[in-house]
SEBALUM-814821 format. One record per residue: residue number from 1; residue in one letter; x, y, z of N, C-alpha, C in turn. Coordinates in steps of 0.1 Angstrom, whole numbers, plus 5000, padded with zeros to 4 digits. Atoms other than C-alpha are relative to their C-alpha. Example, Ala and Ser with C-alpha at 12.3 -4.5 7.8 and 13.67 -1.06 7.14 Angstrom:
BEGIN
MIKOL  num  residuo    nX    nY    nZ   caX   caY   caZ    cX    cY    cZ
MIKOL    1        A  5009  4988  5000  5123  4955  5078  5009  5012  5000
MIKOL    2        S  4991  4989  5000  5137  4989  5071  4992  5011  5008
//
This chain:
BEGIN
MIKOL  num  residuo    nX    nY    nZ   caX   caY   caZ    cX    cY    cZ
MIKOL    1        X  5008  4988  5000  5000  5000  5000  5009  5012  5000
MIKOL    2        X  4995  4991  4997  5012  5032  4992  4997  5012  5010
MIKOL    3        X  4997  4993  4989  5022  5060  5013  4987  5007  5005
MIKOL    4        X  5013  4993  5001  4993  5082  5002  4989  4996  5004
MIKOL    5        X  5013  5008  4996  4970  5058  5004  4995  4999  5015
MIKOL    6        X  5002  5007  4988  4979  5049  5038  4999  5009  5008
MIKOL    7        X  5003  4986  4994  4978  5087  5054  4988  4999  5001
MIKOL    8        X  5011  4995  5006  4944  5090  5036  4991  4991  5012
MIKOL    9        X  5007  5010  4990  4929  5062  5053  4997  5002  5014
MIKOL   10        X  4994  4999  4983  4947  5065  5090  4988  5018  5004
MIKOL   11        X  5003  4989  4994  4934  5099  5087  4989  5009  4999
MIKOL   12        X  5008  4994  5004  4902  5105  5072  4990  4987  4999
MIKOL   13        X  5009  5009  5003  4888  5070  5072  4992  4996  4990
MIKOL   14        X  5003  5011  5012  4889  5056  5038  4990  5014  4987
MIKOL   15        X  5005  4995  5011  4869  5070  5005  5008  5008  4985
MIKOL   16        X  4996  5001  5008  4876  5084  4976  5004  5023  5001
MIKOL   17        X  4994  4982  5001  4893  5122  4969  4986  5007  4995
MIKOL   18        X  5012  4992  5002  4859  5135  4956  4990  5000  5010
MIKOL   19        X  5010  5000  4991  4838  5123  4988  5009  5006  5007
MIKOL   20        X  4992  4994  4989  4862  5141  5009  4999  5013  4997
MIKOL   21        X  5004  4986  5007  4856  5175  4991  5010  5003  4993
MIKOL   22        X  4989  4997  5010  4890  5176  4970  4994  5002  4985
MIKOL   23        X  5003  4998  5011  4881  5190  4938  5012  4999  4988
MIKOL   24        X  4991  5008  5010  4899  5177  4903  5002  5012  4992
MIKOL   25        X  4996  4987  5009  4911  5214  4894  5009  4998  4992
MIKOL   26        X  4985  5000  5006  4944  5217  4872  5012  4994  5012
MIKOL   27        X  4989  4998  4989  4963  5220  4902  4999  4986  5009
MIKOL   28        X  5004  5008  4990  4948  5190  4923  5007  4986  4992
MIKOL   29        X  4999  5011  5011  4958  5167  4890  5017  4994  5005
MIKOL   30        X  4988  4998  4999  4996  5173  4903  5001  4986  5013
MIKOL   31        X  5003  5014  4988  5000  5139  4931  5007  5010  5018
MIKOL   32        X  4998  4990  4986  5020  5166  4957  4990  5007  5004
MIKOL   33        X  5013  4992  4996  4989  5186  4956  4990  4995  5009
MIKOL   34        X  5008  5007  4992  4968  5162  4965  5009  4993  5013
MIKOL   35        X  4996  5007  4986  4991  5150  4993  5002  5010  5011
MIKOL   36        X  4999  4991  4992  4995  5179  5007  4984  5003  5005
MIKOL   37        X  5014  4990  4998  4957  5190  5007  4996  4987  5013
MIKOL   38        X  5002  5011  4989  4956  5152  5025  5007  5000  5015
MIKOL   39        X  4992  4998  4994  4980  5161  5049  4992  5018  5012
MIKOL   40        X  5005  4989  5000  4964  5196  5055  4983  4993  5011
MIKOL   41        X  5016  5007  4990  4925  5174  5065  5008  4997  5010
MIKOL   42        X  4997  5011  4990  4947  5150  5088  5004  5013  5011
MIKOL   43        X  4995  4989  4989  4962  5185  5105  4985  5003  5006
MIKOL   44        X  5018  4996  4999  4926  5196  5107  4990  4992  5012
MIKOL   45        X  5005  5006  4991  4914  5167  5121  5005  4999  5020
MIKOL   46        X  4998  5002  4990  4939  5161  5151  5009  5014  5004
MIKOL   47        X  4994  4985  4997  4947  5199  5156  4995  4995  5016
MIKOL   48        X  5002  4994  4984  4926  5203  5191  5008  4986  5009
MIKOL   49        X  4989  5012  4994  4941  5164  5203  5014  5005  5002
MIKOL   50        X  4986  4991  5003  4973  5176  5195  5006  5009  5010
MIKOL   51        X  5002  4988  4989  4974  5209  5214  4996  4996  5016
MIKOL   52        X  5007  5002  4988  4956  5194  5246  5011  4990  5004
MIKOL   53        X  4992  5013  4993  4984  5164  5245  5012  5010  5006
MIKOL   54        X  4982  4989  4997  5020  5192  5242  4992  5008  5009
MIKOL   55        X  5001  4992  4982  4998  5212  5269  5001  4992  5014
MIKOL   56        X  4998  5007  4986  4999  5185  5292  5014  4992  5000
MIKOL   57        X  4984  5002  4999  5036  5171  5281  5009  5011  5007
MIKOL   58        X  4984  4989  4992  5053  5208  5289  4995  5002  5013
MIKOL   59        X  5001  4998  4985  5030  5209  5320  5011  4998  5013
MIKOL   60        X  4992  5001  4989  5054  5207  5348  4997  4997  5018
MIKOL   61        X  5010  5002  4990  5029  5210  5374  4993  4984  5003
MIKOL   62        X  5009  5011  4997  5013  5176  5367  5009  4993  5001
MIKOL   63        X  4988  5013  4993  5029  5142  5377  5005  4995  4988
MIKOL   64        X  4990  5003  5008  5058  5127  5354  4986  4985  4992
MIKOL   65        X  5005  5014  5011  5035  5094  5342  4989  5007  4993
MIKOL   66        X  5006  4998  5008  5009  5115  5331  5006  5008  4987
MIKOL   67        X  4993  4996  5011  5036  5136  5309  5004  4985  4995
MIKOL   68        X  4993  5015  5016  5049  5102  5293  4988  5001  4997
MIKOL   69        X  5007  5001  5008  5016  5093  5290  4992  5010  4989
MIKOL   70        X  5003  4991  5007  5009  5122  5270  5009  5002  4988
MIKOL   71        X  4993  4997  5009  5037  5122  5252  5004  4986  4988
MIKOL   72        X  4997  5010  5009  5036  5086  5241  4983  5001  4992
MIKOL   73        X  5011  4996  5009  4998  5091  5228  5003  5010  4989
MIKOL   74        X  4996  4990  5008  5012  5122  5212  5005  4996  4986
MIKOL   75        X  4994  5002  5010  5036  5101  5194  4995  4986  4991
MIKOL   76        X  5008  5010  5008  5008  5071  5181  4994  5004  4991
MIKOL   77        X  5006  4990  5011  4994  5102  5164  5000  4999  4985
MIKOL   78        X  4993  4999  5010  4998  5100  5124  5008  5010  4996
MIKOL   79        X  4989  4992  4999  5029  5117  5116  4995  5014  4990
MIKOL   80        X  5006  4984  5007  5011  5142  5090  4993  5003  5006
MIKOL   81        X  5007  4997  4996  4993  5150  5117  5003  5013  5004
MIKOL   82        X  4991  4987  4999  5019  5182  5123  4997  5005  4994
MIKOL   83        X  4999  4991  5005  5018  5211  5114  5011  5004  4990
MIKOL   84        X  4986  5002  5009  5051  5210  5097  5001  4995  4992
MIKOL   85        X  4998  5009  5011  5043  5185  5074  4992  5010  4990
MIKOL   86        X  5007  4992  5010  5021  5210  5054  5010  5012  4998
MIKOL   87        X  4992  4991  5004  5038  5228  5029  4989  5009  4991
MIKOL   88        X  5010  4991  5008  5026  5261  5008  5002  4995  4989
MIKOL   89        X  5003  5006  5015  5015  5252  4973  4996  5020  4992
MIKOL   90        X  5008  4989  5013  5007  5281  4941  4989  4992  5003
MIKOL   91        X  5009  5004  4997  4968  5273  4944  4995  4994  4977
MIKOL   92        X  5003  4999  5019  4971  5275  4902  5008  4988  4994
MIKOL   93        X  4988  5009  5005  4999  5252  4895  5004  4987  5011
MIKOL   94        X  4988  5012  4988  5013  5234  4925  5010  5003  5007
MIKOL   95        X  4986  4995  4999  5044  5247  4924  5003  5002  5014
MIKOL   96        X  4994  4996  4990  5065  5244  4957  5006  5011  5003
MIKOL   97        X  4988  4988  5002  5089  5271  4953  4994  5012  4992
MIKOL   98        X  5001  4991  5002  5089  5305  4950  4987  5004  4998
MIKOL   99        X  5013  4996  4997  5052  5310  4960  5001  5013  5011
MIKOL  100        X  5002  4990  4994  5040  5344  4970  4988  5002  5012
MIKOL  101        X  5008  5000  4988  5025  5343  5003  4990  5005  4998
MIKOL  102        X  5008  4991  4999  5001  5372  5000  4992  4994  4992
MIKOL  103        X  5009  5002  5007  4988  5359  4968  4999  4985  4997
MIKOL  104        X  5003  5020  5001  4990  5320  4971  5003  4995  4982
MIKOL  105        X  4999  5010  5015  5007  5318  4935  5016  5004  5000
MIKOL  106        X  4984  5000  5002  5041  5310  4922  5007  5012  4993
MIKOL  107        X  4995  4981  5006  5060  5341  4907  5001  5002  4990
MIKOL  108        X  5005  5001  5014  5055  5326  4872  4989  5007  4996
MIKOL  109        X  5014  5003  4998  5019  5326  4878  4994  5017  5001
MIKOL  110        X  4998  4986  4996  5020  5362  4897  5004  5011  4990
MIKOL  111        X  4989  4992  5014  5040  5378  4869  4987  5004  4989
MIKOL  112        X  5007  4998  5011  5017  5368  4840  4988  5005  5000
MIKOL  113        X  5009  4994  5000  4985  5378  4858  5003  5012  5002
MIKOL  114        X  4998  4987  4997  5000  5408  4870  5002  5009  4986
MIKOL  115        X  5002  4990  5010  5009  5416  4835  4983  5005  4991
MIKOL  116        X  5014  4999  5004  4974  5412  4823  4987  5006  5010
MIKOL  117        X  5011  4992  4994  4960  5433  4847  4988  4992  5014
MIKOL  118        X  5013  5009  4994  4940  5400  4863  5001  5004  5015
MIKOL  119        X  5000  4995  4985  4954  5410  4900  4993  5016  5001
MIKOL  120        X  5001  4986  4997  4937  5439  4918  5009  5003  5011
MIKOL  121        X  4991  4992  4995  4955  5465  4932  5020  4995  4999
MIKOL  122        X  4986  5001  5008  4990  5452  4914  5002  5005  4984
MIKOL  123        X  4995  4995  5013  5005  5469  4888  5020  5004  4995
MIKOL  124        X  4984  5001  5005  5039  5469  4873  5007  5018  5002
MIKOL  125        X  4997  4983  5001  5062  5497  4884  5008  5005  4988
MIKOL  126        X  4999  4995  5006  5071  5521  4872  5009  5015  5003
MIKOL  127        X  4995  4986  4992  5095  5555  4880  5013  5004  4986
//
């Protein structure tokens, strides 16, 4: 079973990328896109778990077995369950690299709407 597969499962319990709400845009066609967007639900899902376990791991106040036990649930977790494991995507392309935060597209991507006017409030300088 592949990797994808087996994230998808562990962390959404099974179905298909269209019952999940992933839509089959240009961009989604790319296999990083979709693993990321899979990676992104599984954060989603075990966000508040997560947070409630590392608040009771750095506790200090409470007794040493319930920090392990906190920290070994923590770590049965699925590993794309982190926030770390999601990376930014262009929302148009895919493209890892050189994505413009503000506008969620690659600088290719940025460029050519910018030249065409399609961004608002961007325009090419000028002095």
């Amino acid at each position: 079973m592949s990797r994808l597969l087996h994230v998808f499962r562990s962390c959404s319990g099974g179905g298909t990328f269209a019952s999940r709400g992933i839509s089959s845009s240009p961009a989604t066609e790319n296999k990083w896109v979709r693993r990321d967007q899979l990676r992104r639900q599984c954060v989603a899902e075990h966000q508040q778990e997560r947070l409630a376990l590392k608040a009771i791991t750095k506790n200090k106040l409470l007794p040493e077995i319930v920090q392990r036990k906190a920290a070994a649930d923590l770590a049965q977790q699925p590993r794309d369950a982190g926030i770390s494991r999601v990376r930014k995507r262009c929302v148009v392309t895919g493209r890892a690299l050189g994505v413009l935060t503000d506008f969620r597209l690659a600088r290719m991507k940025f460029r050519k709407l910018a030249d065409f006017g399609m961004l608002s409030g961007v325009s090419r300088s000028s002095w």
